[in-house]
C-alpha positions as protocol buffer text, in pm:
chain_id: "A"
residue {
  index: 1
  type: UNK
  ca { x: 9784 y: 9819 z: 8052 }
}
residue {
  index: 2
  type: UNK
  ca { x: 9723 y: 10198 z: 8114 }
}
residue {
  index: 3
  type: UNK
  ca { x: 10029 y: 10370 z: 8186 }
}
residue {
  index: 4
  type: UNK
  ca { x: 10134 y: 10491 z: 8526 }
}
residue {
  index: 5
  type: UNK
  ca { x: 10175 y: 10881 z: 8557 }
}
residue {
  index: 6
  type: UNK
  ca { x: 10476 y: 10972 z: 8746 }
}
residue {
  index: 7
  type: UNK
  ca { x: 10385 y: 11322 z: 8923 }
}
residue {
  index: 8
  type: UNK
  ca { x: 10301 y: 11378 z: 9259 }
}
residue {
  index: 9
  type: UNK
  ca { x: 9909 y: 11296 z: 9312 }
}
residue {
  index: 10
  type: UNK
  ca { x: 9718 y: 11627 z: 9334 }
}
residue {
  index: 11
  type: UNK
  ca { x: 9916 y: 11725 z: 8986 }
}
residue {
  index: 12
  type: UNK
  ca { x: 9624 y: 11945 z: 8875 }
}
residue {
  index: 13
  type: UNK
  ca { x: 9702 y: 12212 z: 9103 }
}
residue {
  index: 14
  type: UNK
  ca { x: 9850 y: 12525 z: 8925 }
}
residue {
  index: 15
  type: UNK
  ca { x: 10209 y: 12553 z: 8888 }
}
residue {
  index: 16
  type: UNK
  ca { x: 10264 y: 12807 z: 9152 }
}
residue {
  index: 17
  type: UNK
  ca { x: 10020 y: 12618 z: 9418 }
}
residue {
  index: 18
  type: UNK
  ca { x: 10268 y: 12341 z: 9364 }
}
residue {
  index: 19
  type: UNK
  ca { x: 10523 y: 12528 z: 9411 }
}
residue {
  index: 20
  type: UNK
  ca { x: 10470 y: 12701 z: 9705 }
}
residue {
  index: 21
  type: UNK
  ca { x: 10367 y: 12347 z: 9844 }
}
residue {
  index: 22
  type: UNK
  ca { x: 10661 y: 12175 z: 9754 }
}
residue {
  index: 23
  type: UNK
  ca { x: 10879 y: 12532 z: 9931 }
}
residue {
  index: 24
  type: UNK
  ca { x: 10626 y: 12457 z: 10221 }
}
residue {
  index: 25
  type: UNK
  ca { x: 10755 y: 12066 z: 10273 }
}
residue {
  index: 26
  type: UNK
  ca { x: 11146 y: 12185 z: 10231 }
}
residue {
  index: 27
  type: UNK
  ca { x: 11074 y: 12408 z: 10520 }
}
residue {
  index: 28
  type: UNK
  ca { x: 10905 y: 12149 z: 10745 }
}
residue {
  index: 29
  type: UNK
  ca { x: 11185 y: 11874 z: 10656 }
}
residue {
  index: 30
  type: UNK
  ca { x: 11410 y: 12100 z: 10711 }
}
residue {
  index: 31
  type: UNK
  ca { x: 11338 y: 12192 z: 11121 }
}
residue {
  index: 32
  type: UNK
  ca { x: 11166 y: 11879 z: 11176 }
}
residue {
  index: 33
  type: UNK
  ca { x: 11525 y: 11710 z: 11067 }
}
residue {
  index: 34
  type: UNK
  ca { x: 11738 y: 11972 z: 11275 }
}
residue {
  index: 35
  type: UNK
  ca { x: 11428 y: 11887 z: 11584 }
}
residue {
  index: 36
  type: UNK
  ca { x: 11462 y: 11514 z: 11576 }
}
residue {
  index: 37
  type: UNK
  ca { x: 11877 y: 11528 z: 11506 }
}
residue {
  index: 38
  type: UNK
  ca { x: 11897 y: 11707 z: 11828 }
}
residue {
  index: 39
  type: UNK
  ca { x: 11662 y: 11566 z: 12042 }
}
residue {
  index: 40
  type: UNK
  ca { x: 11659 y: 11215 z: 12000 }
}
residue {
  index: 41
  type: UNK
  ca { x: 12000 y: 11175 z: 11772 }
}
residue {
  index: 42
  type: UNK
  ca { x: 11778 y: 11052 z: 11555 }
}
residue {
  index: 43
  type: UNK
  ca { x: 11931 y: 10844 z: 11237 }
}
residue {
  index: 44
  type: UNK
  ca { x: 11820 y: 10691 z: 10926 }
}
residue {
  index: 45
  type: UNK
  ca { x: 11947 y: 10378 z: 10792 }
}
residue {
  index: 46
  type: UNK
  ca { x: 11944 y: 10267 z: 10387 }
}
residue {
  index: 47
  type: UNK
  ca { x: 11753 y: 10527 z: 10274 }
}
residue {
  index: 48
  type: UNK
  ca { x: 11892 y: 10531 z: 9914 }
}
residue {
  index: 49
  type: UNK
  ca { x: 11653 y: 10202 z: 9941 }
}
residue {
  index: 50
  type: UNK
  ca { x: 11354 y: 10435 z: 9854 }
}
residue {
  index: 51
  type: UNK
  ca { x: 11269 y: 10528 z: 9468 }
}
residue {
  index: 52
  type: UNK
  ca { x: 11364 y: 10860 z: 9396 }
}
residue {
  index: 53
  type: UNK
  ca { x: 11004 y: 10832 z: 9143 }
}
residue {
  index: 54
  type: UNK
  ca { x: 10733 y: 10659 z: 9069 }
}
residue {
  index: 55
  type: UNK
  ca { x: 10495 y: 10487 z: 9282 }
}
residue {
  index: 56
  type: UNK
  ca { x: 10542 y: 10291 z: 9570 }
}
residue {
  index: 57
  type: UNK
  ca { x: 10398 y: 10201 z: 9906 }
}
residue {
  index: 58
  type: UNK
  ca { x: 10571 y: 10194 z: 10229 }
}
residue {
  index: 59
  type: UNK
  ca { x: 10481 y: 9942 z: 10486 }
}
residue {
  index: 60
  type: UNK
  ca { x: 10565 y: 10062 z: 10854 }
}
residue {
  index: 61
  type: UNK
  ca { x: 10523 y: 9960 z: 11192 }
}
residue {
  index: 62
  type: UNK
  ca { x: 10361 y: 10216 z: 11415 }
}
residue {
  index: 63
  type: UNK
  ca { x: 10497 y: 10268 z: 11741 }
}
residue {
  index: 64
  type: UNK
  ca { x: 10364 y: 10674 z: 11817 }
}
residue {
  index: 65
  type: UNK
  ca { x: 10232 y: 11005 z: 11675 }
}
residue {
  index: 66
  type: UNK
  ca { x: 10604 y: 11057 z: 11578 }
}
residue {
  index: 67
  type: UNK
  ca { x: 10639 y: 10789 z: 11287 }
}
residue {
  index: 68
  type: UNK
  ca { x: 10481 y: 10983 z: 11016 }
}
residue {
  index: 69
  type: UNK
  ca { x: 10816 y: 11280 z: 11017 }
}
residue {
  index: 70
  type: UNK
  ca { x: 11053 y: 10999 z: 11113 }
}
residue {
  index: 71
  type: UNK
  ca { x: 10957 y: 10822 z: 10792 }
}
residue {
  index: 72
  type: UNK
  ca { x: 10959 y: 11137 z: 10589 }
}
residue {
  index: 73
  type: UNK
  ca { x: 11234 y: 11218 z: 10681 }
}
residue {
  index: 74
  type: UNK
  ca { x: 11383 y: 10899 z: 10532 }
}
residue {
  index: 75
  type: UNK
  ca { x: 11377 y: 11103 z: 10177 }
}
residue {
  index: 76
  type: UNK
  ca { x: 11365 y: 11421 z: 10028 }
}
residue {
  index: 77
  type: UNK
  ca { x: 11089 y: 11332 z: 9832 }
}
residue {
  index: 78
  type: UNK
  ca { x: 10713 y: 11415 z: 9977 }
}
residue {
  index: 79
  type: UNK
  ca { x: 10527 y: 11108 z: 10117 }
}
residue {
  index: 80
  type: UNK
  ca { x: 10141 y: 11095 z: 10151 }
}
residue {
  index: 81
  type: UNK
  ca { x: 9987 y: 10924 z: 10471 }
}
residue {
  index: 82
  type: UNK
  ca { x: 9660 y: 10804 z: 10574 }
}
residue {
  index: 83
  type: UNK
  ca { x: 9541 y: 11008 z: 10910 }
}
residue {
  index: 84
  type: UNK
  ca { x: 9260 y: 10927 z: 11135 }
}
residue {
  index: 85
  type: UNK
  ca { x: 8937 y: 11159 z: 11058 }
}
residue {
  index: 86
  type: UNK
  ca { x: 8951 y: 11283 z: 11418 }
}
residue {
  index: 87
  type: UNK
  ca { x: 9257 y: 11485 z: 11352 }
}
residue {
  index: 88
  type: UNK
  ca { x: 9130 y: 11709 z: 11118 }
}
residue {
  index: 89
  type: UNK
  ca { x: 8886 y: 11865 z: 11369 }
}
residue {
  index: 90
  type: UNK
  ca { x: 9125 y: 12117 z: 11455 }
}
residue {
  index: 91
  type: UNK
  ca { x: 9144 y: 12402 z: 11138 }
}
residue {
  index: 92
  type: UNK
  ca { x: 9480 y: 12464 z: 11136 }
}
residue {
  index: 93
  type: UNK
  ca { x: 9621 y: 12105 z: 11216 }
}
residue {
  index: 94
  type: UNK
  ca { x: 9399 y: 12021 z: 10952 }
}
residue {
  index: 95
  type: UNK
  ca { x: 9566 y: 12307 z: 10691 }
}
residue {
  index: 96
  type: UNK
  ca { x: 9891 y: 12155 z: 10791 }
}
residue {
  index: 97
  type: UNK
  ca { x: 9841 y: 11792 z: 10713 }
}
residue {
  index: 98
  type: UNK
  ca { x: 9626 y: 11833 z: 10419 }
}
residue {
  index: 99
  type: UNK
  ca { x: 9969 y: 12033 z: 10321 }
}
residue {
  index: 100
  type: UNK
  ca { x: 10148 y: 11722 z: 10360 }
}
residue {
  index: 101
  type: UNK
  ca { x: 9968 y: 11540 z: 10193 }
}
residue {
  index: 102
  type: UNK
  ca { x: 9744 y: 11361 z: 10477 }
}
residue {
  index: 103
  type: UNK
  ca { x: 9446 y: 11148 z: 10342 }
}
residue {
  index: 104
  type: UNK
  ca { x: 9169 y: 11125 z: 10625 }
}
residue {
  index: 105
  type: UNK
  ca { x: 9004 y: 10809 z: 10706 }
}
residue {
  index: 106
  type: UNK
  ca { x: 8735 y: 10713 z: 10949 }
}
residue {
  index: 107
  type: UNK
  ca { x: 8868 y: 10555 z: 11260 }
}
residue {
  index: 108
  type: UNK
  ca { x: 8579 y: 10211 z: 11249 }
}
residue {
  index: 109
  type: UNK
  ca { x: 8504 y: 10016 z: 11006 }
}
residue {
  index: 110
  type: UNK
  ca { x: 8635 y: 10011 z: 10642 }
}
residue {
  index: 111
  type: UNK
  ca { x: 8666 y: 10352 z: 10461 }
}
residue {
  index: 112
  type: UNK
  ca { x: 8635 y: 10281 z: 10047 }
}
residue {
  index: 113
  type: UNK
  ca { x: 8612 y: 10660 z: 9998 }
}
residue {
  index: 114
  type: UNK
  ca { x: 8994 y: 10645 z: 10124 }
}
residue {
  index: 115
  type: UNK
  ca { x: 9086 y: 10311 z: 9967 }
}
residue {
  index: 116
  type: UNK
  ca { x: 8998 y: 10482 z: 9642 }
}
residue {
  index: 117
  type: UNK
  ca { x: 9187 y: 10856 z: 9707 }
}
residue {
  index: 118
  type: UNK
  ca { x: 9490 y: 10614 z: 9789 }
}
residue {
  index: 119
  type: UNK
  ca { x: 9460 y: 10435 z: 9494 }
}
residue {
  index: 120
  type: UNK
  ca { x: 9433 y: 10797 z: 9293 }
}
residue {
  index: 121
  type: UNK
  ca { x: 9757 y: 10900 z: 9404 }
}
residue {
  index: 122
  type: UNK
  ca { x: 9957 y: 10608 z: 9345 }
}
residue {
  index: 123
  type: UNK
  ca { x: 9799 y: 10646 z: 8990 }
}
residue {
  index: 124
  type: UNK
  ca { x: 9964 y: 10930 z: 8962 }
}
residue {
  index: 125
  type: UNK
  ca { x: 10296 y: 10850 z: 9099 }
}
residue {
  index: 126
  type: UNK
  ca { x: 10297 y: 10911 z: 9452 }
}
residue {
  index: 127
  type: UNK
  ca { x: 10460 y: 10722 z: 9721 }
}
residue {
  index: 128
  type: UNK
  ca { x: 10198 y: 10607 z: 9993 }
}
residue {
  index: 129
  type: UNK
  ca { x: 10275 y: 10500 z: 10370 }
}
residue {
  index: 130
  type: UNK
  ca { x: 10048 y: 10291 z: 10524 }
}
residue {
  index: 131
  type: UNK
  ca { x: 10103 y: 10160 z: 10881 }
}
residue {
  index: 132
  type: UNK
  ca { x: 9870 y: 9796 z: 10852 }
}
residue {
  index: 133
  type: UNK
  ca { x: 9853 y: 9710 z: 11245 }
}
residue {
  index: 134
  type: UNK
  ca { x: 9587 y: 10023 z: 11197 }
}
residue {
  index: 135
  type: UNK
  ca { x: 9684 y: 10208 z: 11523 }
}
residue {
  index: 136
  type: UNK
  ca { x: 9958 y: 10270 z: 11774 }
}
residue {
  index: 137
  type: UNK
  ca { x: 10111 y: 9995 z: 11977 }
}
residue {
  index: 138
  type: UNK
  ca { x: 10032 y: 9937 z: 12279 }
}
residue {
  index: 139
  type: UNK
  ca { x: 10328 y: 9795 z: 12361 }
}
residue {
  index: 140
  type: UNK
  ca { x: 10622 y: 9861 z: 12150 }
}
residue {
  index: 141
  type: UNK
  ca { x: 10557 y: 9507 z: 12007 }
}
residue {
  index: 142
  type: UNK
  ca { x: 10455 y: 9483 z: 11637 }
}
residue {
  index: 143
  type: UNK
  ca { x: 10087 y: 9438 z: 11657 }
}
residue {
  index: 144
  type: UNK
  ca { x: 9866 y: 9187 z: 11350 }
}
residue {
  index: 145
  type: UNK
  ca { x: 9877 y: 9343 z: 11001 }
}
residue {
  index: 146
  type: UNK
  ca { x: 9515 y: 9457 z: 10932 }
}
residue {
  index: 147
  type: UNK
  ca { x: 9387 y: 9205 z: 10644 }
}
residue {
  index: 148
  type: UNK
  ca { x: 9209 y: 9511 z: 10425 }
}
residue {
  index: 149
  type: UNK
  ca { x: 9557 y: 9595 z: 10360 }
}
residue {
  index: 150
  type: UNK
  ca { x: 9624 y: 9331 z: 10162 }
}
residue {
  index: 151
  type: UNK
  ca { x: 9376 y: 9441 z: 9928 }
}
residue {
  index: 152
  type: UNK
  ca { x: 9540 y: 9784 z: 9913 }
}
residue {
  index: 153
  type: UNK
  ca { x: 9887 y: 9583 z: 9828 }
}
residue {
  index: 154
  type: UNK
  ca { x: 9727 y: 9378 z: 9591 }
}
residue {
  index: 155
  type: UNK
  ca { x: 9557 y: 9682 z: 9393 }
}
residue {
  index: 156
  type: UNK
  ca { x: 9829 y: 9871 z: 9444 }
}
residue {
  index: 157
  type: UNK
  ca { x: 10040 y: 9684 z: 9106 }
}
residue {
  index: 158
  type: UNK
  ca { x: 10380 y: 9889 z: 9221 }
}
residue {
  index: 159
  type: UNK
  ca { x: 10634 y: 9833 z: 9430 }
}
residue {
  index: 160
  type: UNK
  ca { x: 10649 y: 9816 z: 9834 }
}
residue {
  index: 161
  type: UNK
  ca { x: 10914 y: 9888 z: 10067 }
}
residue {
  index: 162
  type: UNK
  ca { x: 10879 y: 9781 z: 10400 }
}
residue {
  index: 163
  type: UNK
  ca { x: 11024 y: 10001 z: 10694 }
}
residue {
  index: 164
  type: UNK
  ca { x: 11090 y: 9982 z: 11064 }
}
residue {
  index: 165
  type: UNK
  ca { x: 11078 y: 10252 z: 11297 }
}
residue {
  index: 166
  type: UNK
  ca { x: 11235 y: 10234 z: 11679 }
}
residue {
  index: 167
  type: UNK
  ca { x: 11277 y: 10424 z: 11955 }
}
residue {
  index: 168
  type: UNK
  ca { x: 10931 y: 10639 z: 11932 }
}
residue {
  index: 169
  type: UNK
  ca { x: 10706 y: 10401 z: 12161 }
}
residue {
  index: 170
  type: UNK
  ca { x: 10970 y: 10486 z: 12422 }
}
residue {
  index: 171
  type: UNK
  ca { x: 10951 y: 10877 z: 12344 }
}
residue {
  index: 172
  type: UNK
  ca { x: 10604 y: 10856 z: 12302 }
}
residue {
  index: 173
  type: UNK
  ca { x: 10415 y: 10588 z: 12428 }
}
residue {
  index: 174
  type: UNK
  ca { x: 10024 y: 10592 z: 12373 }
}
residue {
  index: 175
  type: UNK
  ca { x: 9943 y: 10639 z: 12764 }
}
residue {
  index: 176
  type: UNK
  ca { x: 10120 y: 10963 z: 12753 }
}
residue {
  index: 177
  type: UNK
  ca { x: 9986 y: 11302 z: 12690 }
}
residue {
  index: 178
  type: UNK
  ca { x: 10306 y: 11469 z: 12549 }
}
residue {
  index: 179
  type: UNK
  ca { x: 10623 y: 11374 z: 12438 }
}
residue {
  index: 180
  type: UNK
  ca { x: 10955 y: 11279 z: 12632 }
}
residue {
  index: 181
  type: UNK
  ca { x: 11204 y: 11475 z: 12523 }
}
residue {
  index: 182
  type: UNK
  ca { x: 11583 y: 11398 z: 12540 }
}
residue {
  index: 183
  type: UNK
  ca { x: 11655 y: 11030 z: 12678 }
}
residue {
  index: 184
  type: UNK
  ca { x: 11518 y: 10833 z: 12439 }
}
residue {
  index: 185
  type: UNK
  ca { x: 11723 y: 10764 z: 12039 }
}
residue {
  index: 186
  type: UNK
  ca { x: 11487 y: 10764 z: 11744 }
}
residue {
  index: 187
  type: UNK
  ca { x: 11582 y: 10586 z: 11404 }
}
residue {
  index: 188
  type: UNK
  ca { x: 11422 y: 10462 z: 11123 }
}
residue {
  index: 189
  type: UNK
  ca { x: 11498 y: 10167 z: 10836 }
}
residue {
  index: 190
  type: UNK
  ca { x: 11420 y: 10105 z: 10483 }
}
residue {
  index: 191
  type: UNK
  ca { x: 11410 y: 9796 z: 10352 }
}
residue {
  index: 192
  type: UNK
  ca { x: 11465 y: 9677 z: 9953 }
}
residue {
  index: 193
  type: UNK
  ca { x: 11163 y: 9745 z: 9713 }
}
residue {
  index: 194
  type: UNK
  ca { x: 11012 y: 9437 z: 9646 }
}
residue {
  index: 195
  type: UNK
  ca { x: 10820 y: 9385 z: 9317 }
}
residue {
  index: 196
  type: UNK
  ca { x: 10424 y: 9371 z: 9327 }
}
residue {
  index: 197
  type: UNK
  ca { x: 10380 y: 9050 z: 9104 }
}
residue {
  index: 198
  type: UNK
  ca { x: 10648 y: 8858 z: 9343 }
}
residue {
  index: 199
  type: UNK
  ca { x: 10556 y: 8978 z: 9653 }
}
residue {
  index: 200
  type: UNK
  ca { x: 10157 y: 8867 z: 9558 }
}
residue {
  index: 201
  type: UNK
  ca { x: 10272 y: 8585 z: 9402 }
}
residue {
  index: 202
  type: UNK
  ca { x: 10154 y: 8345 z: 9674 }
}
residue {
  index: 203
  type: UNK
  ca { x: 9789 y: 8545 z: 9777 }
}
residue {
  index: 204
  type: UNK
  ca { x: 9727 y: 8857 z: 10026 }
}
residue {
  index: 205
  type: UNK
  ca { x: 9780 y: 8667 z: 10311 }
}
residue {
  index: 206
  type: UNK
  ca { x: 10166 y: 8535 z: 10254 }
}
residue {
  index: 207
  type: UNK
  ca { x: 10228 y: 8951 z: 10143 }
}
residue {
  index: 208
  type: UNK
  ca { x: 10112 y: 9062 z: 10430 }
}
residue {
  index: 209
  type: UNK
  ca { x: 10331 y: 8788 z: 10673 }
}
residue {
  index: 210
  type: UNK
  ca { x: 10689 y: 8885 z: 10434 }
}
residue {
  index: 211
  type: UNK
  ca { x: 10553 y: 9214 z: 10485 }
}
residue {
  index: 212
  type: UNK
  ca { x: 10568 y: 9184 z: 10842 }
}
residue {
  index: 213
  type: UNK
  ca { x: 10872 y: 8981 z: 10898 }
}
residue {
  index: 214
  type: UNK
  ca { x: 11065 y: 9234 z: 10689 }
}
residue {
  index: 215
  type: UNK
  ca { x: 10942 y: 9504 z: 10940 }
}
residue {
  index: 216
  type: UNK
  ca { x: 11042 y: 9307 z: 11218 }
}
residue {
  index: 217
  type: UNK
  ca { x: 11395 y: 9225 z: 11085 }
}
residue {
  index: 218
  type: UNK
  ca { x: 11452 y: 9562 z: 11004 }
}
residue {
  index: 219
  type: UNK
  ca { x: 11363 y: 9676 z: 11351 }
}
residue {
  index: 220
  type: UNK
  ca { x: 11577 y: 9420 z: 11494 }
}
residue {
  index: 221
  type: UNK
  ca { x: 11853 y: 9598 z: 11271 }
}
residue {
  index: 222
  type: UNK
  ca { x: 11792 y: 9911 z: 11486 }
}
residue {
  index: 223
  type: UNK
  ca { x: 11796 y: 9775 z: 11855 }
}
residue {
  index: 224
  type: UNK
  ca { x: 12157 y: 9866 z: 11883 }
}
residue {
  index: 225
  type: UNK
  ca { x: 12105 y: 10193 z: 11733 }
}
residue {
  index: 226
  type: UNK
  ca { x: 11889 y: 10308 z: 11950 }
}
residue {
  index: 227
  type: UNK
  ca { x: 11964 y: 10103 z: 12312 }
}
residue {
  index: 228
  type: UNK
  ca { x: 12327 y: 10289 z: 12251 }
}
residue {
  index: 229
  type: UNK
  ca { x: 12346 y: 10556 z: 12569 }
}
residue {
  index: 230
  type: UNK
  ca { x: 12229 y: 10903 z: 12436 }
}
């Protein structure tokens, strides 16, 4: 079996490019921490949960556009994320994401080009989130886990660590333009690693249904946290 590297995925950049990258994501964690602490009160639950190395993918539930820095800021340690193609129209957004470590993927249909770049960088250590109900909720309710990412999981052969988020469909719910600020509490949960070999152990299809009931406990776990008065 080949060995698994244990850098961050785009390791061939020079020294100081990763450098100034990695000075780049302190910065954003940083404000967007400070942001979200004093906004929404937002808190973090069992983060020491994540590995601190190697690869690992991180199976959310996606309730807004705010998910992707409420899950970073779970660790220290840079995630990468899969983004819809249709935000990196925009230059600079696109410069920004690309920074942290966004992987684009078409919104339709099934997108091998970013299967594959996902697979790369948990070849070479990374830690991937993926968010398998494939879009927002409509609802705040926990929408199907996409079946395609079963096949990620099983390819995958590391670990994955489900998390919930709550609170962001009521900041930000998907018929609103911008926002609420103030009002609403924003946490996030981590749950234990499990193993690749036992979570696969009965098929795709039983991974992805612990998958989700591990989400869905976890958010339960965070209904008080955030339904406490701001």
């Amino acid at each position: 079996m080949r060995r698994r590297r244990t850098l961050n995925a785009g390791d061939s950049k020079p020294a100081a490019a990763r450098l100034v990258q990695r000075f780049f994501f302190l910065i954003c964690w940083i404000f967007t921490g400070a942001f979200f602490t004093l906004v929404y009160r937002y808190r973090r639950l069992h983060s020491h949960r994540l590995p601190r190395r190697g690869a690992c993918l991180i199976i959310a539930n996606h309730q807004s556009y705010l998910d992707p820095p409420l899950i970073g800021l779970t660790t220290l340690r840079p995630l990468h994320y899969l983004a819809r193609i249709g935000l990196f129209e925009s230059a600079a957004f696109a410069w920004l994401i690309r920074a942290l470590n966004a992987v684009p993927i078409r919104e339709t249909g099934s997108d091998a080009k970013a299967m594959r770049e996902v697979l790369k960088r948990l070849e070479n250590g990374a830690s991937v989130v993926l968010f398998p109900e494939g879009a927002r909720t409509h609802d705040g309710a926990i929408r199907p886990f996409k079946r395609g990412i079963g096949l990620i999981v099983k390819k995958s052969k590391c670990p994955v660590v489900p998390m919930a988020i709550e609170g962001a469909y009521d900041a930000w719910p998907r018929r609103m333009g911008r926002p609420r600020f103030f009002g609403c509490r924003l946490a996030a949960a981590v749950g234990e690693p499990i193993p690749h070999d036992e979570l696969m152990r009965d098929g795709p299809d039983a991974a992805l249904q612990r998958l989700r009931d591990e989400v869905e406990r976890l958010r339960a776990e965070l209904a008080p946290v955030v339904k406490r008065k701001v």
